[in-house]
N, C-alpha and C positions, 0 to 999 in steps of 0.2 A: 610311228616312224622311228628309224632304229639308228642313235646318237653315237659315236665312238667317244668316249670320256676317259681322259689324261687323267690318274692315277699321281698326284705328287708322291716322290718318295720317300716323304716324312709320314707317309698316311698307307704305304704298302703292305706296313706290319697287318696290317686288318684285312688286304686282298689274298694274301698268299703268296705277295711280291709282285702281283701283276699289277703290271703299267697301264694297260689299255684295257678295255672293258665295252661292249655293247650294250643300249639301253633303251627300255622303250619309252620316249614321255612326250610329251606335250610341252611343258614347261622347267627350269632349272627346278624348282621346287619339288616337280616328279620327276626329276631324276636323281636327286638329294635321296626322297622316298625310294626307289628302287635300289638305290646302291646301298641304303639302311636297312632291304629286305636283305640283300644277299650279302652283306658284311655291314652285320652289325658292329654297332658303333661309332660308326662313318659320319651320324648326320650329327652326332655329337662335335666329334672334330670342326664338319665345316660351317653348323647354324649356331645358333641360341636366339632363344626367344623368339623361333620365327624368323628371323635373318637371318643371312650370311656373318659369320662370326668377325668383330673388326681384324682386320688383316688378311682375311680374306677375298681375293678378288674372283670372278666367272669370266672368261674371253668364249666366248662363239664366234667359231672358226677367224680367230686372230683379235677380234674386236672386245675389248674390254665392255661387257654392260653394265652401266648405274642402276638398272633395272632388278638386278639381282636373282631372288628365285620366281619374280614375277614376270621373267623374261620368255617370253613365249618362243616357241623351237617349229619354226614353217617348214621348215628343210631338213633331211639330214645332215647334219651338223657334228664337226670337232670341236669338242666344248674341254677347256683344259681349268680347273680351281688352281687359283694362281696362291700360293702365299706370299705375302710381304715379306721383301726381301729389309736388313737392319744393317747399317753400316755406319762407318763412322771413320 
């Protein structure tokens, strides 16, 4: 099933500038994997070690998951990688 995925634009530099992007997965995890096929580098950015990197957040369609890349995709879905936002 085919995901529309938010592009932050601290992470564009790797797309070619595009913001949105189609994807086929099952899971955040293979959708991490696919956007790693087709720009590399990407999964650098958003994982390490297997997770989501800290300050990294996943929203499917508005909802923040704790679930992370093990969060399973029944529907298609707007999934947006949130970075942590720093203020003070």
């Amino acid at each position: 099933m085919r995901h529309d995925v938010w592009i932050p634009p601290v992470h564009r530099d790797l797309t070619g500038g595009e913001e949105r992007v189609q994807i086929e997965a099952v899971t955040i995890g293979e959708v991490v994997t696919a956007l790693e096929q087709r720009f590399p580098g990407i999964a650098a950015r958003l994982t390490h070690e297997g997770q989501l990197r800290p300050g990294i957040a996943v929203a499917v369609n508005g909802v923040v998951t704790p679930r992370g890349l093990r969060q399973r995709l029944d529907h298609a879905s707007e999934i947006h990688f949130v970075p942590a936002m720093a203020g003070g």
